[in-house]
TORKOL-4160 file (C-alpha; in steps of 0.2 Angstrom, whole numbers, padded with zeros to 4 digits, m for minus):
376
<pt num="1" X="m0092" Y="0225" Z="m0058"/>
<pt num="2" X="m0073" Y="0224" Z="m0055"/>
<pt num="3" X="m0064" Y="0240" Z="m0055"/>
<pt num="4" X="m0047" Y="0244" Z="m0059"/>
<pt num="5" X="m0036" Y="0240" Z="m0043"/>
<pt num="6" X="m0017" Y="0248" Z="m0040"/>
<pt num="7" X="m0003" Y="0237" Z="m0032"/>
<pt num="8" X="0013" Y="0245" Z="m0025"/>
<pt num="9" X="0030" Y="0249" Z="m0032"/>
<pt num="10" X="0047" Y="0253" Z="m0028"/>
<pt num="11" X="0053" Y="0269" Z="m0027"/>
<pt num="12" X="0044" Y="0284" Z="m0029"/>
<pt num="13" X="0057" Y="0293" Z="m0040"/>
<pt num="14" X="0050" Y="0293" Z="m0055"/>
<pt num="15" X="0031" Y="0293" Z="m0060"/>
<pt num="16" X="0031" Y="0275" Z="m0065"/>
<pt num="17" X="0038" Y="0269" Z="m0049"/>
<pt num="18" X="0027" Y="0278" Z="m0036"/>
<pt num="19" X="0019" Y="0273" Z="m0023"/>
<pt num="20" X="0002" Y="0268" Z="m0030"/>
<pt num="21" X="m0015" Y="0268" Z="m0021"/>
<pt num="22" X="m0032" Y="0261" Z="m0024"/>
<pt num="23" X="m0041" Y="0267" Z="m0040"/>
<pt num="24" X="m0057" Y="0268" Z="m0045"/>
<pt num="25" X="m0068" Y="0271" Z="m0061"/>
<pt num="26" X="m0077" Y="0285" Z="m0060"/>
<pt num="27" X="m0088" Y="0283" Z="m0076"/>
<pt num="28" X="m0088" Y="0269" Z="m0091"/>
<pt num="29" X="m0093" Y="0280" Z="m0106"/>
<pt num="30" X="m0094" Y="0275" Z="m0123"/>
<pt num="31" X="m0086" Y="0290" Z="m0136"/>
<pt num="32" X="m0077" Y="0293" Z="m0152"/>
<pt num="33" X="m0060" Y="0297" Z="m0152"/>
<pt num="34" X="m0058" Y="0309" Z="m0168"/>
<pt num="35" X="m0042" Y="0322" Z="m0171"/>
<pt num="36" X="m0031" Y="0326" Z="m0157"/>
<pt num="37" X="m0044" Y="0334" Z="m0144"/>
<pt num="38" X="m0061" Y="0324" Z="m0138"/>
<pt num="39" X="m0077" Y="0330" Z="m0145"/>
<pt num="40" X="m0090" Y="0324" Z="m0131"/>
<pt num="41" X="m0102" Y="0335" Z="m0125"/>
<pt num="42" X="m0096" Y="0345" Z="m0108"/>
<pt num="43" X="m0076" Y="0345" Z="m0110"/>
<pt num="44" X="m0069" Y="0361" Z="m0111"/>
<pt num="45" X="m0054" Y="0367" Z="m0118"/>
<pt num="46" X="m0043" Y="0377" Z="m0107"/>
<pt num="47" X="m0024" Y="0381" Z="m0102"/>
<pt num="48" X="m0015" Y="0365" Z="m0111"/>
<pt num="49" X="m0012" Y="0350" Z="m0099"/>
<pt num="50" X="0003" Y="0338" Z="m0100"/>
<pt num="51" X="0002" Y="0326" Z="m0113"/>
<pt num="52" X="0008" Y="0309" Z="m0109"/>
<pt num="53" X="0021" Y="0300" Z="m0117"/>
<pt num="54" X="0031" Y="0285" Z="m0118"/>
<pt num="55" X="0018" Y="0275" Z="m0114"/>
<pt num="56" X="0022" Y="0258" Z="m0106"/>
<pt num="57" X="0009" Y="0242" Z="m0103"/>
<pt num="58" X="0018" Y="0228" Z="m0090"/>
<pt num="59" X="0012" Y="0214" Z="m0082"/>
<pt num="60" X="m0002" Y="0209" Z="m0093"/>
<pt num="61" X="m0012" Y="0194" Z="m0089"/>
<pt num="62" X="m0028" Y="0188" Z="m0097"/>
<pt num="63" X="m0040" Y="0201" Z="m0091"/>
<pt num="64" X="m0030" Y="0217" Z="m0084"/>
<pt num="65" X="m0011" Y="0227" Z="m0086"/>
<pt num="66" X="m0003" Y="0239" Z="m0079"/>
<pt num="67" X="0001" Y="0257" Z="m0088"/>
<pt num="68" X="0013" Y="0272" Z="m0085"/>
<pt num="69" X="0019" Y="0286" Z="m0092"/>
<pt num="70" X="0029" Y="0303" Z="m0093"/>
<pt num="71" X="0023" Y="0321" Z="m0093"/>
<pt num="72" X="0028" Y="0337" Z="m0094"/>
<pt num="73" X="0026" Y="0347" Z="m0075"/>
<pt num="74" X="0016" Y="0360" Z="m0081"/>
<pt num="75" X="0000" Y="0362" Z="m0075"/>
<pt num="76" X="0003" Y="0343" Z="m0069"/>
<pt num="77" X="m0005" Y="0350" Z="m0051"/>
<pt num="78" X="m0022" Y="0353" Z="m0062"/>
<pt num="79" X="m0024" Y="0335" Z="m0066"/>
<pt num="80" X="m0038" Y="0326" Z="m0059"/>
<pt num="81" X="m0042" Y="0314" Z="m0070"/>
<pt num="82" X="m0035" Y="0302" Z="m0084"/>
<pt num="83" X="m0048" Y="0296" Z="m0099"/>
<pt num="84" X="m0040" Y="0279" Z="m0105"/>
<pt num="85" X="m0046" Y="0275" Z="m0123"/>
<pt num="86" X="m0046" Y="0254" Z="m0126"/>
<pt num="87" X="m0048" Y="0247" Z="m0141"/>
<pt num="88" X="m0047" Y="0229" Z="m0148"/>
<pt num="89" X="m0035" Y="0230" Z="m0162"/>
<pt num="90" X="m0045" Y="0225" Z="m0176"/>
<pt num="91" X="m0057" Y="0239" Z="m0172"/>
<pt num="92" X="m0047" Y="0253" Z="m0181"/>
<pt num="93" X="m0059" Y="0268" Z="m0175"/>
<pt num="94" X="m0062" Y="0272" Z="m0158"/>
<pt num="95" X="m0081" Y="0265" Z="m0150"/>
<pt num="96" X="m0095" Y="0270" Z="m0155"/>
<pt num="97" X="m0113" Y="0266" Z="m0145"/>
<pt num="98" X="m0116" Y="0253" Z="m0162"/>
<pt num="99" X="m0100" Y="0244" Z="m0157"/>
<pt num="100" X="m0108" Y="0228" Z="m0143"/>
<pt num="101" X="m0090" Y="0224" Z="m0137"/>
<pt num="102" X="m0086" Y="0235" Z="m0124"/>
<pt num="103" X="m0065" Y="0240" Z="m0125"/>
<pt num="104" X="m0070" Y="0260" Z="m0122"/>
<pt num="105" X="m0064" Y="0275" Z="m0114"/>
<pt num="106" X="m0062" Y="0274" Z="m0095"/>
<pt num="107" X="m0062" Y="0289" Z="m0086"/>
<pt num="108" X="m0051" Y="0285" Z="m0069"/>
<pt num="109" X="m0046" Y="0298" Z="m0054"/>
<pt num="110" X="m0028" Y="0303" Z="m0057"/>
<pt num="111" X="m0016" Y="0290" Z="m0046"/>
<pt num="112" X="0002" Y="0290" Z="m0045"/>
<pt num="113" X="0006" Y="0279" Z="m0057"/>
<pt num="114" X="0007" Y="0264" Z="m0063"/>
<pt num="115" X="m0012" Y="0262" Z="m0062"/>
<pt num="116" X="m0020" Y="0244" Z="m0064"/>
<pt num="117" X="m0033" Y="0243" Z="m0076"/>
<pt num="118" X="m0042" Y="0226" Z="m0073"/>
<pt num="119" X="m0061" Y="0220" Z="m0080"/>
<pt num="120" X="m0067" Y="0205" Z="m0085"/>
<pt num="121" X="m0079" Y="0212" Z="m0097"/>
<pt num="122" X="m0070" Y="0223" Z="m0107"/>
<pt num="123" X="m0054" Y="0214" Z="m0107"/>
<pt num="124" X="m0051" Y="0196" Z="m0114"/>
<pt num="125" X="m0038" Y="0184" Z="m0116"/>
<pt num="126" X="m0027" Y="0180" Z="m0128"/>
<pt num="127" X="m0032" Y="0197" Z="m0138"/>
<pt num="128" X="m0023" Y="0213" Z="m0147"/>
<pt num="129" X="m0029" Y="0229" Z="m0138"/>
<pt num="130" X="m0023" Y="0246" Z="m0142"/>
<pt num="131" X="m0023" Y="0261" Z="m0129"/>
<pt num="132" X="m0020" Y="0279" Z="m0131"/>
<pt num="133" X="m0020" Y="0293" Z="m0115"/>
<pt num="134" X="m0028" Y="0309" Z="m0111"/>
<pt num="135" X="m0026" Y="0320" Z="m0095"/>
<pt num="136" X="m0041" Y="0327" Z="m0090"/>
<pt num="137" X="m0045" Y="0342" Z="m0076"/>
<pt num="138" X="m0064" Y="0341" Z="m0069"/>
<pt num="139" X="m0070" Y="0359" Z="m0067"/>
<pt num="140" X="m0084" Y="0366" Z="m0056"/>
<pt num="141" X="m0100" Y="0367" Z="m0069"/>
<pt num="142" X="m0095" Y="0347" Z="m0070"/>
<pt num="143" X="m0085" Y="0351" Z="m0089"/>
<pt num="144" X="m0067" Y="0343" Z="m0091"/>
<pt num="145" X="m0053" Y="0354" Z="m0098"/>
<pt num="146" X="m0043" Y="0340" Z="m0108"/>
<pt num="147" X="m0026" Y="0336" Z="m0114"/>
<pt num="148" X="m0021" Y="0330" Z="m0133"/>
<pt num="149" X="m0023" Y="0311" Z="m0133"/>
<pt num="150" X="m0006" Y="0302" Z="m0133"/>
<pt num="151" X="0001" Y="0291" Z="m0146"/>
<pt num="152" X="m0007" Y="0274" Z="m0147"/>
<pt num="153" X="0001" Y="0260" Z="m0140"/>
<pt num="154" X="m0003" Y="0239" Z="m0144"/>
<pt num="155" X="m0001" Y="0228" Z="m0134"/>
<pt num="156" X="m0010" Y="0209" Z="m0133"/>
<pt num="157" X="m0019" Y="0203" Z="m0117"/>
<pt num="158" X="m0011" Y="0184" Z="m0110"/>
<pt num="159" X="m0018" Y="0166" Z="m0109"/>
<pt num="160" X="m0027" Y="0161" Z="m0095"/>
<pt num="161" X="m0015" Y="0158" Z="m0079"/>
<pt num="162" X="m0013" Y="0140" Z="m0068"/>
<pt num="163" X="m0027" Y="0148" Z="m0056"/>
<pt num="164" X="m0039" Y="0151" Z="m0071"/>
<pt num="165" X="m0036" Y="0133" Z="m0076"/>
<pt num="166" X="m0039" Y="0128" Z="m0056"/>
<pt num="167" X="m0056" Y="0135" Z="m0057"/>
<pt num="168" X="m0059" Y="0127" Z="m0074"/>
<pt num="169" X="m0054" Y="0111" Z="m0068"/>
<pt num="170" X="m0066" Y="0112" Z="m0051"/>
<pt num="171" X="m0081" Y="0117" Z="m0061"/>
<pt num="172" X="m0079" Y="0102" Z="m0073"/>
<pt num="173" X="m0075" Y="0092" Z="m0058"/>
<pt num="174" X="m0093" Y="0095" Z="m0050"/>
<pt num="175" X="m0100" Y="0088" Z="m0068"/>
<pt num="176" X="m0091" Y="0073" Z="m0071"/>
<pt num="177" X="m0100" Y="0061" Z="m0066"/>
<pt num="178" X="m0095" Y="0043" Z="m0060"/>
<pt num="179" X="m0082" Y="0032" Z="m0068"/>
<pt num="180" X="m0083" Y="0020" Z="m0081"/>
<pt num="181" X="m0070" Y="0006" Z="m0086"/>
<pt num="182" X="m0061" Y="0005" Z="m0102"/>
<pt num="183" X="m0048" Y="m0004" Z="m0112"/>
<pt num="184" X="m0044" Y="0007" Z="m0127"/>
<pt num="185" X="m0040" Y="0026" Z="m0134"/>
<pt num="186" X="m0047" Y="0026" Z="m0153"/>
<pt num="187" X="m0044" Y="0041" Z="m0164"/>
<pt num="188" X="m0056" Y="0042" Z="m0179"/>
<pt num="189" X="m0050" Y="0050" Z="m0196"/>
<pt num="190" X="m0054" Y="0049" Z="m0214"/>
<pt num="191" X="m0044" Y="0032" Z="m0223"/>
<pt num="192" X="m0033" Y="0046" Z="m0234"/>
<pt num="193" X="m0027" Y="0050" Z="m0216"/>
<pt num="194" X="m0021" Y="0036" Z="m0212"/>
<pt num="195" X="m0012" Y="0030" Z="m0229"/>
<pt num="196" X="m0001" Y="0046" Z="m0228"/>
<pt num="197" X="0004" Y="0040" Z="m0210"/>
<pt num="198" X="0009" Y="0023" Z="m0218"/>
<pt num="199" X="0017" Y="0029" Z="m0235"/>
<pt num="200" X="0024" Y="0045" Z="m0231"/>
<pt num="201" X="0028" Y="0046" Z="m0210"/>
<pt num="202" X="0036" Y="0029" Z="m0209"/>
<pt num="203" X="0019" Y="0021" Z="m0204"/>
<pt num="204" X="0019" Y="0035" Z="m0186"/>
<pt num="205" X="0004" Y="0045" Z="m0184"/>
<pt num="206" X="0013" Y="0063" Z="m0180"/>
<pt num="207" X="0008" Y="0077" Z="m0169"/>
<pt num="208" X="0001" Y="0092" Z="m0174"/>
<pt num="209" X="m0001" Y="0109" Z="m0167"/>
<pt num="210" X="m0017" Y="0110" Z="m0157"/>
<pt num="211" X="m0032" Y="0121" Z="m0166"/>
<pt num="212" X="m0042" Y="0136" Z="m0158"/>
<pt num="213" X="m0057" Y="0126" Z="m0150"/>
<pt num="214" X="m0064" Y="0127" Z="m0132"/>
<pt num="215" X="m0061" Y="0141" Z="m0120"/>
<pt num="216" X="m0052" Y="0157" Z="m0127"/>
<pt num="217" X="m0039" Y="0159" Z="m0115"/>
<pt num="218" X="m0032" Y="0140" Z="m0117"/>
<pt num="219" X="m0013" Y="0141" Z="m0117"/>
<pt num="220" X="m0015" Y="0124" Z="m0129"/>
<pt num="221" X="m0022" Y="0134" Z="m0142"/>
<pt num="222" X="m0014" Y="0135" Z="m0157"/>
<pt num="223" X="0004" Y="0130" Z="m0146"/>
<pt num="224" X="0004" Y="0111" Z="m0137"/>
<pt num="225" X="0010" Y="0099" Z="m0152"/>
<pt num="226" X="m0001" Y="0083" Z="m0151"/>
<pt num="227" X="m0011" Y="0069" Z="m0156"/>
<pt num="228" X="m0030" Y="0068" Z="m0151"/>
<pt num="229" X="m0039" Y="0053" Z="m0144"/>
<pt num="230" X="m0055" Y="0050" Z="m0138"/>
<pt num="231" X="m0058" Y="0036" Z="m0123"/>
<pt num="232" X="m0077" Y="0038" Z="m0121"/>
<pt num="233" X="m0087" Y="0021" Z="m0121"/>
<pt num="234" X="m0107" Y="0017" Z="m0120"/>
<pt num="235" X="m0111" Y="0014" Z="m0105"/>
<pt num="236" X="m0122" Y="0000" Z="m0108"/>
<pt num="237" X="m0110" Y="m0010" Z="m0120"/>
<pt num="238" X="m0092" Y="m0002" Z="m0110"/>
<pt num="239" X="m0085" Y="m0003" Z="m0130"/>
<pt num="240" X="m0083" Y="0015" Z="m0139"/>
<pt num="241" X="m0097" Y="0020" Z="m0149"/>
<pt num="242" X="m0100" Y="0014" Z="m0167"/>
<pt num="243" X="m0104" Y="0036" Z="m0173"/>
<pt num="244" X="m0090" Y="0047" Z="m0172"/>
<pt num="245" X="m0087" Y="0066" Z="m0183"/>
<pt num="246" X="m0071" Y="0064" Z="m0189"/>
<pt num="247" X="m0070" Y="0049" Z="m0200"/>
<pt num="248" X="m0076" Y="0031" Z="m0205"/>
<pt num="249" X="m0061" Y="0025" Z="m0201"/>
<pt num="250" X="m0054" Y="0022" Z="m0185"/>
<pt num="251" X="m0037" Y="0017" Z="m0174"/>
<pt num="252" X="m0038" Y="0009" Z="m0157"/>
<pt num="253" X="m0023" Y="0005" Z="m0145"/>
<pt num="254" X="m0022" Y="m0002" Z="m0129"/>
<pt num="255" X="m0024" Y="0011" Z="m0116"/>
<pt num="256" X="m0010" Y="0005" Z="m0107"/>
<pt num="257" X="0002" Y="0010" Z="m0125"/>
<pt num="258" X="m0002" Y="0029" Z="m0121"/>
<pt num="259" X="m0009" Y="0029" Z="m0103"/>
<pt num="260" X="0005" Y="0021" Z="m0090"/>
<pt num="261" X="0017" Y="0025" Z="m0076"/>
<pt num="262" X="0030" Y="0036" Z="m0088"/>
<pt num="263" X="0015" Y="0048" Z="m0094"/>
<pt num="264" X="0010" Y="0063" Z="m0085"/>
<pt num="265" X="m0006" Y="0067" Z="m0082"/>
<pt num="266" X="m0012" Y="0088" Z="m0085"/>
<pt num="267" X="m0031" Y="0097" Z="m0087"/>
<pt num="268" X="m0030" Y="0106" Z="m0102"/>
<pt num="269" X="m0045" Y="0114" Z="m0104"/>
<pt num="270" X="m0066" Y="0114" Z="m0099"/>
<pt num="271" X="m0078" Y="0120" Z="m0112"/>
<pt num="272" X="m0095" Y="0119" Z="m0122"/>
<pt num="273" X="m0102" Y="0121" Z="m0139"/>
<pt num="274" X="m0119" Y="0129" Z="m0135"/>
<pt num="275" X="m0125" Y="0111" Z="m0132"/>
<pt num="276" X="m0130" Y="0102" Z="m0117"/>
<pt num="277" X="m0113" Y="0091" Z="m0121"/>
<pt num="278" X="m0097" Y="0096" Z="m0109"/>
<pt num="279" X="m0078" Y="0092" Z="m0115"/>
<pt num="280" X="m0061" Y="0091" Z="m0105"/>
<pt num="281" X="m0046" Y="0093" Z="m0116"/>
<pt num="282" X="m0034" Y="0081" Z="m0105"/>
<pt num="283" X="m0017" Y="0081" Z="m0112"/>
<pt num="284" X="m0004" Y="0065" Z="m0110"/>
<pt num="285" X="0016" Y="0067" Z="m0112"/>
<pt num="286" X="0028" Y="0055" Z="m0108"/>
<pt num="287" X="0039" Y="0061" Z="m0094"/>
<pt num="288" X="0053" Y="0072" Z="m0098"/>
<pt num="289" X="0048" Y="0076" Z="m0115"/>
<pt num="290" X="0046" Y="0090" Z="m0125"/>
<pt num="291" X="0028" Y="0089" Z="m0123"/>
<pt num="292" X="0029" Y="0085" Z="m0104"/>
<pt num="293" X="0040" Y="0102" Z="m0103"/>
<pt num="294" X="0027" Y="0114" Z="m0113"/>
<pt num="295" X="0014" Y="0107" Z="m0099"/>
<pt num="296" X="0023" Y="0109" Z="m0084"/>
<pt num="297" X="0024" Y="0124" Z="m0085"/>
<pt num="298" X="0006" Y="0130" Z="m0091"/>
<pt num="299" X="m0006" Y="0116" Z="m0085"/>
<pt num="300" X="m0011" Y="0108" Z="m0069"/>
<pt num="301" X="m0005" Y="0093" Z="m0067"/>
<pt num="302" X="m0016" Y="0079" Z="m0062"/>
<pt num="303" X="m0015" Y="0063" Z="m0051"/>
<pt num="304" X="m0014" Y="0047" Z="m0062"/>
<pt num="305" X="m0022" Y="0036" Z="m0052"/>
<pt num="306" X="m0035" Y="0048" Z="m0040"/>
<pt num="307" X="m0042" Y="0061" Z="m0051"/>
<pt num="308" X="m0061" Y="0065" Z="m0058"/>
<pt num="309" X="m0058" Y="0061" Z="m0076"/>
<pt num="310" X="m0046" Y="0049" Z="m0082"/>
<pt num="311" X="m0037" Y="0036" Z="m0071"/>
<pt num="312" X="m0024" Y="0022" Z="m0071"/>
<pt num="313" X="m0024" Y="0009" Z="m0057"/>
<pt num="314" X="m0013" Y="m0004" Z="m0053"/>
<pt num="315" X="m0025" Y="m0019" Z="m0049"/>
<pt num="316" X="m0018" Y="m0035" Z="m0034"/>
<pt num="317" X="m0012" Y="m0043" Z="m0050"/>
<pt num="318" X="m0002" Y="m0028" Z="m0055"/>
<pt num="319" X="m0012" Y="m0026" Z="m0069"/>
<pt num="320" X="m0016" Y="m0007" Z="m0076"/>
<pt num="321" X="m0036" Y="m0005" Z="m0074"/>
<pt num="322" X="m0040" Y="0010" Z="m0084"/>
<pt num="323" X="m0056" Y="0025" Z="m0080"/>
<pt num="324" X="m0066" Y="0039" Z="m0088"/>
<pt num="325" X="m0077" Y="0052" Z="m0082"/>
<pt num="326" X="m0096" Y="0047" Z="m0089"/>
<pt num="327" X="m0104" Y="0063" Z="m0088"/>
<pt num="328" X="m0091" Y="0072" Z="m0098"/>
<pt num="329" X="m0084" Y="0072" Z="m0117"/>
<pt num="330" X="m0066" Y="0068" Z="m0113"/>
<pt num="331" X="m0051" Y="0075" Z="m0128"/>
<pt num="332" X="m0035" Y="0065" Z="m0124"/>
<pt num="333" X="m0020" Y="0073" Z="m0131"/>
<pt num="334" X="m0005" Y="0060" Z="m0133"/>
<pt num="335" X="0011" Y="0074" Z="m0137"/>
<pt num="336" X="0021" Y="0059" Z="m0143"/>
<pt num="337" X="0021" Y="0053" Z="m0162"/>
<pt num="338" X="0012" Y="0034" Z="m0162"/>
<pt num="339" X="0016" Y="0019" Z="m0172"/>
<pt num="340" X="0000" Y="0012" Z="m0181"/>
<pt num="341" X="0008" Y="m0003" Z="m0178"/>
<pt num="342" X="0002" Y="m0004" Z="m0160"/>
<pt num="343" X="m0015" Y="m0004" Z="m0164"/>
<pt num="344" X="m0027" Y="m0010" Z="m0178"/>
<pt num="345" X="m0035" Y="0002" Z="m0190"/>
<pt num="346" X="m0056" Y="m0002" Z="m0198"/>
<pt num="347" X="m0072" Y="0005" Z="m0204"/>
<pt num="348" X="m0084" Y="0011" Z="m0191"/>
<pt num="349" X="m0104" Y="0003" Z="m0192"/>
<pt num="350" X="m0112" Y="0019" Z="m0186"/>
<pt num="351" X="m0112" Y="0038" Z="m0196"/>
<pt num="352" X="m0101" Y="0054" Z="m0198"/>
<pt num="353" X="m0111" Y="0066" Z="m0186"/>
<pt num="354" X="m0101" Y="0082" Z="m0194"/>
<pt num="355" X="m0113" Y="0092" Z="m0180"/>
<pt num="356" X="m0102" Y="0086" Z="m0164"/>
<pt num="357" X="m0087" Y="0088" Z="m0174"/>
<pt num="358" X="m0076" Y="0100" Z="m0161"/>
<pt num="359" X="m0063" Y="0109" Z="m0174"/>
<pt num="360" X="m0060" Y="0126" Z="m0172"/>
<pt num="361" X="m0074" Y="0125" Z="m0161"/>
<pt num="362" X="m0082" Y="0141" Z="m0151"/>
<pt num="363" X="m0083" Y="0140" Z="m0135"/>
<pt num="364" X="m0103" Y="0147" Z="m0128"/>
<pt num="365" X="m0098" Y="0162" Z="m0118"/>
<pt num="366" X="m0113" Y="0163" Z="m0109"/>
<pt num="367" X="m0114" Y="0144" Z="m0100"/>
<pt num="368" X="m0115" Y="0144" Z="m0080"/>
<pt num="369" X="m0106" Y="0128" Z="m0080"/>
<pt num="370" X="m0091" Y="0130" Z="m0089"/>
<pt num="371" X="m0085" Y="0148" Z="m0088"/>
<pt num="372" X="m0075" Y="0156" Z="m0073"/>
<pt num="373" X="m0074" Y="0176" Z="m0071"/>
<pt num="374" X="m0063" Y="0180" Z="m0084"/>
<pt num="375" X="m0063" Y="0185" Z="m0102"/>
<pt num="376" X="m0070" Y="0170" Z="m0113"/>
């Protein structure tokens, strides 16, 4: 397991800016949190010790943060120890052995502080914690002498950074298979869906802000404005499949509409549904716009015309040939509204397979293939 690792500040004036050194856990224990003074087994109460205060979380990402606080001097030289009680916000009492997810009490050698608290498998992304501080002194029969337990403080854990999507995007790279021609992007939807477009949206299909499916830490989720597409053909016709999970109706556009040399290209996301079925969530934005911005900054962006998943070649006849990954479920997201106009809209032969539908979808924590050495 990781342990909490210590960085390097400053200025050692003040205990939030000294000089910090390597850390390391102790123990993990699992406890209750009840009144002002811990009631484990083997703590001792003795001589008060300082109480922190004014507790301060910074640079938070996805699965650690950094935390400081003042004391009092008294009996400071005592301290050998800090018990650190983490807890996901929706989890109003502290832990208790029932409890499977792990947030819990950490008991750390005392450090100059800020200390880095960093673990993959207590912490995840995109998730409110709350954290309260004790000062503990280790005596010689093995009991702790303990200070009250500090306020509570919340904060929430980030998204997953560019190098978490890097990773993401290598392992679905190794997966995705050779490439297959196509011609179109199709979106499937039910007829109401696009009757609305047409009466009520001046005939554009408009973007809308993307739901919480795939990996946790995706900083698409429930942010990136858009439009999905599929791209997917069979690979014994080359012509999208007749079944789909979202509607009987469907709208196909030429792919060179949506997928040309003014869009940008980015990985959004690589995820599974406790099924043998893989999906990338690619997203498209036409250069320079808003949706091209929100990317840039978050995403990695991808090579149009030399990537693993979706490509878009000028052939001798400088005509745009068009490529998808076979071996992977690809979600296109298009950040721009779109005119019906440019396509056609009619009824699918095949069925509503509801069971491959991907809304709101959970990603399966425990899959080899799509999961990097984060939180979830």
């Amino acid at each position: 397991m990781e342990v909490p690792r210590v960085g390097q500040s400053i200025s050692p004036t003040s205990p939030c800016e000294d000089m910090i050194k390597n850390l390391s856990l102790e123990a993990i224990k699992l406890c209750d949190r009840e009144g002002n003074k811990s009631q484990d087994s083997g703590i001792a109460e003795m001589e008060e010790l300082p109480v922190p205060r004014h507790i301060q979380i910074s640079n938070i990402t996805c699965d650690s943060f950094k935390i400081c606080w003042e004391m009092d001097s008294r009996a400071k030289e005592r301290i050998t120890h800090y018990f650190i009680d983490l807890n996901k916000k929706e989890n109003k009492n502290s832990n208790k052995f029932k409890h499977k997810d792990v947030p819990t009490k950490l008991v750390a050698k005392a450090v100059p502080l800020p200390m880095t608290v960093r673990g993959h498998w207590f912490l995840s992304p995109r998730t409110e914690y709350t954290v309260a501080v004790q000062t503990a002194s280790k005596q010689g029969d093995g009991d702790y002498a303990v200070s009250e337990w500090s306020e509570i403080i919340e904060f929430c854990t980030a998204d997953y950074s560019a190098v978490h999507l890097t990773q993401l995007l290598e392992k679905a790279e190794v997966i995705a298979g050779r490439m297959l021609r196509f011609s179109v992007f199709y979106r499937n939807q039910h007829k109401e869906y696009f009757d609305h477009a047409r009466e009520n949206q001046g005939n554009m299909m408009l973007p809308s802000v993307k739901d919480n499916s795939g990996s946790h830490g995706s900083p698409i989720s429930g942010k990136l404005e858009g439009i999905f597409f599929s791209c997917n053909t069979e690979f014994n016709t080359g012509k999208p499949p007749q079944d789909s999970p979202y509607g009987r109706y469907r709208f196909t556009i030429p792919a060179e509409a949506l997928f040309n040399k003014k869009t940008n290209l980015y990985f959004g996301d690589f995820y599974c549904m406790y099924t043998a079925y893989h999906y990338v969530i690619l997203v498209l934005a036409l250069e320079g716009s808003k949706g091209d911005e929100f990317c840039k900054q978050r995403l990695p962006a991808l090579d149009i015309s030399n990537n693993r998943f979706l490509t878009c070649v000028e052939d001798e006849d400088g005509q745009l040939v068009f490529h998808h990954a076979q071996d992977l479920i690809l979600e296109v997201i298009y950040t721009d509204p779109v005119d019906l106009n440019l396509g056609t809209v009619a009824e699918i032969s095949g069925h509503q397979l509801m069971s491959l539908s991907t809304v709101n979808a959970k990603k399966d924590p425990s899959c080899k293939t799509c999961n990097i050495s984060v939180g979830r």
